[in-house]
C-alpha positions in Angstrom: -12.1 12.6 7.8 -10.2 15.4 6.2 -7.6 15.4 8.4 -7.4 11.3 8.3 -6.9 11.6 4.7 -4.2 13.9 4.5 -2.3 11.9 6.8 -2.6 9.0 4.2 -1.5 11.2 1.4 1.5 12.1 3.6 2.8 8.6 4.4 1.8 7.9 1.1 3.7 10.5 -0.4 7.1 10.2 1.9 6.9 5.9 1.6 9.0 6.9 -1.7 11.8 7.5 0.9 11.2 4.0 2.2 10.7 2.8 -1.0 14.3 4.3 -1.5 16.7 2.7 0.7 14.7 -0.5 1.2 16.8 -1.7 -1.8 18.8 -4.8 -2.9 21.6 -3.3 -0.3 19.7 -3.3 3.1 18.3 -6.7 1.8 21.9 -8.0 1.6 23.3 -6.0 4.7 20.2 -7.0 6.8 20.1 -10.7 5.3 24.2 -11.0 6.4 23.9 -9.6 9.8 21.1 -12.1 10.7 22.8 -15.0 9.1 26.4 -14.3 11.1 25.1 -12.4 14.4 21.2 -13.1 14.4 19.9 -10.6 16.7 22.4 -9.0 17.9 22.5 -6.0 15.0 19.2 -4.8 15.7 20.1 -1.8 17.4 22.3 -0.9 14.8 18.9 -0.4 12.8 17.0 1.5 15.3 19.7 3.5 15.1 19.8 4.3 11.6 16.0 4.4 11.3 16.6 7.1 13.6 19.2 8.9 12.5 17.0 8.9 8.9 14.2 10.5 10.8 16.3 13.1 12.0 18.4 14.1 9.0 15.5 14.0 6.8 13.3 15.6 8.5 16.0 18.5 9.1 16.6 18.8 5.6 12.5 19.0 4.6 12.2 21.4 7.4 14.6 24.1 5.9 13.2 23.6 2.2 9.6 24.3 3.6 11.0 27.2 6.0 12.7 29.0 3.0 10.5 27.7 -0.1 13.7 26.6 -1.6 15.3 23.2 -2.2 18.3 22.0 -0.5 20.8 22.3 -3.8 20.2 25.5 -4.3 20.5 26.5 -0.5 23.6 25.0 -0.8 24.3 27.0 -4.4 23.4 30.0 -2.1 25.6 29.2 0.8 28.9 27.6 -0.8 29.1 28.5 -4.1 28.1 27.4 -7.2 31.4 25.0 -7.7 31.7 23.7 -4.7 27.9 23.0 -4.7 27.8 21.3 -8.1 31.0 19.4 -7.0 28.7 17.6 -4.2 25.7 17.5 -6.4 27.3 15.5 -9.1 29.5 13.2 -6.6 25.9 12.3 -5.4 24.6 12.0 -8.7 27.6 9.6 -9.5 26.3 7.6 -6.5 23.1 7.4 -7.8 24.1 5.4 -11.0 26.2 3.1 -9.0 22.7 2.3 -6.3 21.3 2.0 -9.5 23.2 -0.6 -11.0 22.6 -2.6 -7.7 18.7 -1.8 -8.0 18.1 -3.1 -11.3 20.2 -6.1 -10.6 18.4 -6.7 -7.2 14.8 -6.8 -9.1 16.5 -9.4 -12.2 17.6 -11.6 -9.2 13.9 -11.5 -7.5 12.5 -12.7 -10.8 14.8 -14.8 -11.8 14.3 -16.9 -8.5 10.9 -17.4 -9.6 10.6 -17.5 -13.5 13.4 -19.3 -15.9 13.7 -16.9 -18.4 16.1 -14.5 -20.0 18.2 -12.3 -18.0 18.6 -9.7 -20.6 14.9 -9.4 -21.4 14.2 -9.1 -17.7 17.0 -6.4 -17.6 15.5 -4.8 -20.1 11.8 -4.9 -18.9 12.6 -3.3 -15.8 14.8 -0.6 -17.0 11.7 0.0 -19.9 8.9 0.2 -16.8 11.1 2.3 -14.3 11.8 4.6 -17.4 8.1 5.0 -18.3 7.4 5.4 -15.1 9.2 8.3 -13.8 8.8 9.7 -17.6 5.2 9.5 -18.4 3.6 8.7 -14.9 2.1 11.2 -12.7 3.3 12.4 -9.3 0.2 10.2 -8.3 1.2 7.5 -10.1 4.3 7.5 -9.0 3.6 7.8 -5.1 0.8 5.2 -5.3 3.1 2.8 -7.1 6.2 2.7 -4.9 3.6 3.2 -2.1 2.0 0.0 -2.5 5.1 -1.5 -3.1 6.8 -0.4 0.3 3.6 -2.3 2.1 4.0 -5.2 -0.2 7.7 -5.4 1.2 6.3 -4.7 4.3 3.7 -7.4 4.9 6.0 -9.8 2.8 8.8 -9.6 5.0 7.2 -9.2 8.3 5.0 -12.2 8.0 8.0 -14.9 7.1 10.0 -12.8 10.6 6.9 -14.4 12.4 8.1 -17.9 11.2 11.2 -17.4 13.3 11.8 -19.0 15.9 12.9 -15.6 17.7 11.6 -15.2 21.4 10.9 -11.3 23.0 14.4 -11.9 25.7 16.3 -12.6 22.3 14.9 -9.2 20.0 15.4 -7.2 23.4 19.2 -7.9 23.7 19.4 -7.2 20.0 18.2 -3.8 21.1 21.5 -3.8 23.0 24.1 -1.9 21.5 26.9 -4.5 21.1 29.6 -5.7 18.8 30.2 -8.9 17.8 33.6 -9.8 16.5 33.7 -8.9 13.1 30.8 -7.0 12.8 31.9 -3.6 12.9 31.5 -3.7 8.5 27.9 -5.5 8.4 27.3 -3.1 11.2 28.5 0.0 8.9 26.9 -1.6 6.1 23.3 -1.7 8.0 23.3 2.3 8.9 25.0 2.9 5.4 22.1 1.5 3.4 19.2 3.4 5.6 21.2 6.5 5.6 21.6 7.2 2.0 22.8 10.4 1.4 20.7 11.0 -1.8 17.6 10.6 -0.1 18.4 13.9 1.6 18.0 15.7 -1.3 14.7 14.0 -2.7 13.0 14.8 0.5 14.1 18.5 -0.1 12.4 17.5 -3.2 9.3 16.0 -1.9 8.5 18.6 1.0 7.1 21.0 -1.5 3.6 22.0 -0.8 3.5 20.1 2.6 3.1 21.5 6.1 5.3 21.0 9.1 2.6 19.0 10.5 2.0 16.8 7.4 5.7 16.5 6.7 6.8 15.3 10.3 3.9 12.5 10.6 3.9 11.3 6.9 8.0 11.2 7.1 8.4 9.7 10.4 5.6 7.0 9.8 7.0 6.1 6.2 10.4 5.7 7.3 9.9 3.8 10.8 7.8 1.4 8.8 10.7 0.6 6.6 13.1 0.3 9.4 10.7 -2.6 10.6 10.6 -3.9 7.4 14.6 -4.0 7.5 14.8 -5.5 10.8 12.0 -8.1 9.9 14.4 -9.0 7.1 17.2 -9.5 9.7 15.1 -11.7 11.6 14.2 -13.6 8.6 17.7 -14.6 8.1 18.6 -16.1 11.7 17.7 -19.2 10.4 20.6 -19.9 8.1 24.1 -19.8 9.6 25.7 -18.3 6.2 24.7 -15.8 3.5 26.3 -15.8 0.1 23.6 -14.8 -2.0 20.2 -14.6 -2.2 19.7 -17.6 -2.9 20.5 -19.1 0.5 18.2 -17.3 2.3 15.2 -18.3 -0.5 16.2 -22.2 -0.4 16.3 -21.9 3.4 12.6 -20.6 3.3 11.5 -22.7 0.7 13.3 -26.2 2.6 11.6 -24.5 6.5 8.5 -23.1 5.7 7.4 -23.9 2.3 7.8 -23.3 -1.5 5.3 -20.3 -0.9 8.1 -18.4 1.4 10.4 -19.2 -1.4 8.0 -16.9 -3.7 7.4 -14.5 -1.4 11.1 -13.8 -1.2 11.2 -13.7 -4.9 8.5 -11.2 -4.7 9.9 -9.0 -2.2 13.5 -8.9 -3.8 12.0 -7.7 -7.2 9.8 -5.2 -5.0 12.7 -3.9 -3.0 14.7 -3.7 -6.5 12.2 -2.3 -8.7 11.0 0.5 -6.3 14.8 1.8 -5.6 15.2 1.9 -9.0 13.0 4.3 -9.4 13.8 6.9 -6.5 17.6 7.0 -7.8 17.1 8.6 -11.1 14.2 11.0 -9.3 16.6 12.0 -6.9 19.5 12.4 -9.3 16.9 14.6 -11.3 16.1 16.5 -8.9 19.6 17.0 -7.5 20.8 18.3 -11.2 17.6 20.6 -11.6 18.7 22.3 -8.2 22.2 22.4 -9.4 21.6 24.1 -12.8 18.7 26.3 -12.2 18.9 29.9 -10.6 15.6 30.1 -8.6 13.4 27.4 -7.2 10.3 27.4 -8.7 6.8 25.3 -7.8 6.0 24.5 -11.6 8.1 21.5 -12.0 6.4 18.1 -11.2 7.9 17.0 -8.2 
């Protein structure tokens, strides 16, 4: 029993990396390649789901191995300049995910409630603020947690209103491309891979073992590439993606005005939870940057 429940405390604890590029962007990406290829792009997820696992994992490995997080390894190895030169570039990426983010969650409301886009704005920014600046690592964890299988049970159950058949999902498995695809493909690995995720798992390592940190990791994050390539799915039943909004209608006209909330839903989830994990990673990233030692007192 104690061992089952440490393994739920570790996916728990690493869905915040799920939570993290499961954002507005790998809704768009995802959403476009299944509009204009249908299946035909789902290697390119497996890949990066992958490729996630791996880099991640490598970079929680070496903050457990040496008790020290990865911008001050860096700090250590390069330099302080050159390390707060790619800490702050990162950082700068950061705001500009997060811009997306908040956006991303005002859409998913605003395709369910008529009301005013500047009070939403504001909301969310006031809740993902209180959030990371009065909740609890618990808190925190729990929340995005629950919001990553939200997503998850969201998206997967309207990919089982496709139409899809197993011979068509296995080609997709196919590494292929299509003409034209070679920037929804770059967009698809782009938006798994983020790059400040690598830091926030430094971040989020602390305290775990090997063991813990390879299950919980590689659990969270091939549940979110499912949740990506159910979204991809989803959207080979419109033949062109302009927005949001075509992909909702679509649902809402072929399955029912419930599907049309449930994307609503998911948007603001997939939103509202990467707005979150920016600013923690940009946190952690300039803590790293500016402090001499790495210490276990802080809160994450």
């Amino acid at each position: 029993m104690f061992v089952i429940k440490n393994r739920i405390s570790s996916v728990l604890l690493w869905s915040v990396i799920s939570a993290a590029f499961i954002g507005p962007g790998t809704l768009a990406a995802a959403s476009s390649a299944g509009a204009l290829y249908k299946y035909s792009l789902i290697w390119a997820l497996l890949f990066a789901t992958l490729a996630c696992i791996i880099l991640q994992e490598m970079a929680a490995r070496i903050s457990i191995s040496t008790g020290k997080n990865l911008s001050l390894i860096l700090t250590q190895h390069l330099g302080r300049l050159p390390s707060v030169f790619i800490g702050l570039a990162v950082v700068i990426g950061c705001a500009a995910y997060e811009a997306g983010n908040i956006i991303g969650a005002l859409s998913g409301v605003t395709l369910i409630f008529s009301i005013n886009r500047y009070l939403v704005l504001s909301i969310i920014g006031i809740a993902a603020l209180l959030l990371l600046g009065f909740g609890t690592r618990k808190i925190v964890i729990n929340s995005l947690g629950a919001l990553v299988a939200l997503m998850g049970l969201l998206f997967v159950f309207m990919a089982f209103q496709s139409p899809a058949s197993i011979g068509q999902l296995f080609e997709g498995t196919v590494p292929n491309f299509p003409r034209g695809s070679q920037w929804v493909t770059l967009a698809l690995i782009g938006t798994t891979i983020v790059p400040y995720n690598i830091y926030l798992g430094s971040g989020l390592s602390e305290g775990q073992s090997l063991k813990e940190m390879r299950f919980g990791l590689t659990s969270s994050v091939a549940l979110g590439g499912i949740i990506s390539i159910a979204i991809l799915i989803t959207a080979t039943q419109i033949d062109s993606m302009n927005s949001f909004l075509d992909l909702a209608y679509l649902l809402k006209d072929t399955v029912g005005y419930w599907a049309y909330l449930l994307m609503g839903i998911g948007l603001f989830a997939a939103g509202f939870t990467s707005s979150v994990t920016a600013p923690l990673a940009a946190g952690l990233i300039t803590e790293g940057l500016f402090k001499d030692e790495y210490t276990t007192t802080r809160k994450w």
